[in-house]
C-alpha positions in Angstrom: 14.3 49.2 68.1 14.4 52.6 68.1 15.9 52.5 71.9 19.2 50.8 70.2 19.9 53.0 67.5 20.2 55.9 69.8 22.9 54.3 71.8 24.5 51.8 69.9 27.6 51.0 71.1 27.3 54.8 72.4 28.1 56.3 69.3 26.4 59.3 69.6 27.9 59.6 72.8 31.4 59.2 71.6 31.0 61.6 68.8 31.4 64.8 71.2 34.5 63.5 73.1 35.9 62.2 69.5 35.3 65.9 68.3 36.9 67.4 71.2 40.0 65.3 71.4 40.8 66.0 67.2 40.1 69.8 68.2 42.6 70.1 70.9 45.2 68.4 69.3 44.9 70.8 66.7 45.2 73.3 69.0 48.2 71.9 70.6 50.0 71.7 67.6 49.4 74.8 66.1 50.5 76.2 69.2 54.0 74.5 69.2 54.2 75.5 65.6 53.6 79.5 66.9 55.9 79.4 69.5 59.0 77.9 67.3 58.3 80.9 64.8 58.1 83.3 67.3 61.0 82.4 68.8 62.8 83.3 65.1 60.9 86.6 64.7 61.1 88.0 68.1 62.4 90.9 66.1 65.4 92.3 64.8 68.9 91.0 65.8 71.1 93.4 67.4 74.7 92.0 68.4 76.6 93.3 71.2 79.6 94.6 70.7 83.0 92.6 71.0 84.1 92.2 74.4 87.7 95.2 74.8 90.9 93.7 74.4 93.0 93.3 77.1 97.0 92.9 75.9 98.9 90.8 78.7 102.3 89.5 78.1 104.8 88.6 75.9 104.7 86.4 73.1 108.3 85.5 74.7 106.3 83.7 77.3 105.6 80.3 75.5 102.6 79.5 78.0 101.0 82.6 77.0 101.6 82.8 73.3 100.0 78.9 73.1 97.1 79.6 75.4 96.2 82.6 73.5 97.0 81.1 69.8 94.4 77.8 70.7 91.8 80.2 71.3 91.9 82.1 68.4 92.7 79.0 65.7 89.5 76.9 67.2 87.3 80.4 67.2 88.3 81.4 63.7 87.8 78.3 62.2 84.6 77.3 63.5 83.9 81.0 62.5 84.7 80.5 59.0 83.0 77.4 58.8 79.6 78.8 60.0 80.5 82.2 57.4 81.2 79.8 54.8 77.8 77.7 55.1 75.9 80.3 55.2 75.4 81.4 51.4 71.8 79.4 50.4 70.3 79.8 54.2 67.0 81.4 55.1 66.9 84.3 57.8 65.5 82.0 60.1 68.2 79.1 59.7 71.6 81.9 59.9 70.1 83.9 62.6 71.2 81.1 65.2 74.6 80.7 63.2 75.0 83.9 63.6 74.6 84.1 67.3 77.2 81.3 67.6 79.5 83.4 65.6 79.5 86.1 67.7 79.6 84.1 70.2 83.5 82.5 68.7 83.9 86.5 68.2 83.5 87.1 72.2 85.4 84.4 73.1 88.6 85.3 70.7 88.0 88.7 72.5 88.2 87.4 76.1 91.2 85.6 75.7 94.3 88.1 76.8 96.2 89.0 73.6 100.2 88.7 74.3 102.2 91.6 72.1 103.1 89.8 68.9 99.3 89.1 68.4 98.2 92.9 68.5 98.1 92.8 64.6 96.4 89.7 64.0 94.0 90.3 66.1 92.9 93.5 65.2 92.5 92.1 61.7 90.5 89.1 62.6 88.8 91.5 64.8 87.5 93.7 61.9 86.9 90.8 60.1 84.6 89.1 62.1 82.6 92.1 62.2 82.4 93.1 58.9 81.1 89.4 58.4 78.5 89.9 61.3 76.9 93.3 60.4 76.3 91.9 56.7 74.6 88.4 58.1 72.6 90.6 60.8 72.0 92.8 57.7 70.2 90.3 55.8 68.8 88.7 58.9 66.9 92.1 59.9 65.4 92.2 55.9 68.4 93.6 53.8 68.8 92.8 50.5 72.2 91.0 51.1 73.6 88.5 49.0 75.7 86.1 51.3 78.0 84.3 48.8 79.2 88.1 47.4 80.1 88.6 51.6 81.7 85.3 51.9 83.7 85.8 49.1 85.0 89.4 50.0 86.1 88.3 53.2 87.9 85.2 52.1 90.9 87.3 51.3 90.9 88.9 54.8 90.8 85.4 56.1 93.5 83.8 53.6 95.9 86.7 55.1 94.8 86.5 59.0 95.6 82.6 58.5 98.8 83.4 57.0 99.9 85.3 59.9 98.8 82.8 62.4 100.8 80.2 60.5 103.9 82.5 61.2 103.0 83.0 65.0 102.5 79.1 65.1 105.9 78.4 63.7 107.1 80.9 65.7 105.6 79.3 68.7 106.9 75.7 67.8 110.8 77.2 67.7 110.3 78.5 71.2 109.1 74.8 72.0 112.5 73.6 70.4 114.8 75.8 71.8 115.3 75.2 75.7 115.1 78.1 77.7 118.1 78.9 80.3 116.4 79.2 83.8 
C-alpha cells in the first residue's frame, strides 16, 4: 500500500512542475506590469522645441492660403480637444496626450505660413506653448492645477479662432470671385 500512496496518480510528482508553472507566470506578469510603468517614468519630459517658421506666399494665392488654413484648423482643434480633456488626468495618462500635442504643434509649424497668417500664427504659436510647458510642468511633479491652465488659455483660443474665422471667410470670397488669367 504504501508503494501507491507515494505515486498516486503522480501527485507528488506533479506538485514541483505545478509549483513552477504558478511561479513563472507570476514572474511573467509582473514583468509586463514593470515594463508598462517604466515606459511612463522613464524620467522627466522635455519637449523639443517648435519646428521655425518658414513664411512662403501670399494669402492672394488661394492654393496656398487653403493648404495652409486645413493644417492649422485640424491641428488646433485636435489640440484643444486633448488641452481641454486633460483637467482630472494623472501624469501618467496626459504625458502621452501631451506628446500628441506637440506633435499637432510641429505639424502647424511645418506647414509654410502665407503673409496674412503671420499673426495668427504667432498667437496660436505662443499658445500652444504656454499650454505645453504647464502640462510638462505637472507631468515632471509640479504642483499644477490643469483646469486653472485650461481656463486661462481659453481666451487665447476664443480670439485665435476668431481670426481664423476671418481668414476662412476671407478664403471662401476668393473661391467666389473668379480670378482673370
Amino acid at each position: 500500500m504504501p508503494r501507491f500512496s507515494r505515486s498516486f496518480c503522480g501527485h507528488r510528482e506533479r506538485q514541483p512542475v505545478l509549483s513552477t508553472l504558478i511561479i513563472f507566470s507570476l514572474l511573467i506578469l509582473s514583468a509586463c506590469q514593470t515594463s508598462d510603468a517604466e515606459n511612463f517614468e522613464d524620467g522627466p519630459l522635455a519637449l523639443r522645441p517648435a519646428p521655425t517658421l518658414v513664411y512662403v506666399g501670399s494669402c492672394d494665392q488661394t492654393p496656398t492660403m487653403e493648404s495652409w488654413l486645413q493644417v492649422v484648423i485640424f491641428q488646433r482643434r485636435d489640440f484643444v480637444r486633448l488641452m481641454s480633456e486633460a483637467p482630472g488626468q494623472s501624469r501618467l495618462d496626459l504625458r502621452e496626450d501631451v506628446e500628441q500635442m506637440a506633435a499637432y504643434r510641429d505639424r502647424i509649424a511645418q506647414e509654410p505660413v502665407p503673409d496674412c497668417g503671420a499673426e495668427v500664427i504667432g498667437a496660436l504659436g505662443s499658445a500652444m506653448d504656454g499650454v505645453l510647458a504647464e502640462f510638462v510642468n505637472y507631468i515632471n511633479g509640479e504642483d499644477v492645477d490643469l483646469g486653472v491652465v485650461v481656463e486661462s488659455y481659453n481666451d487665447d483660443f476664443a480670439a485665435i479662432n476668431a481670426q481664423l474665422d476671418a481668414l476662412l471667410v476671407r478664403l471662401d470670397n476668393q473661391f467666389q470671385t473668379p480670378t482673370v488669367p
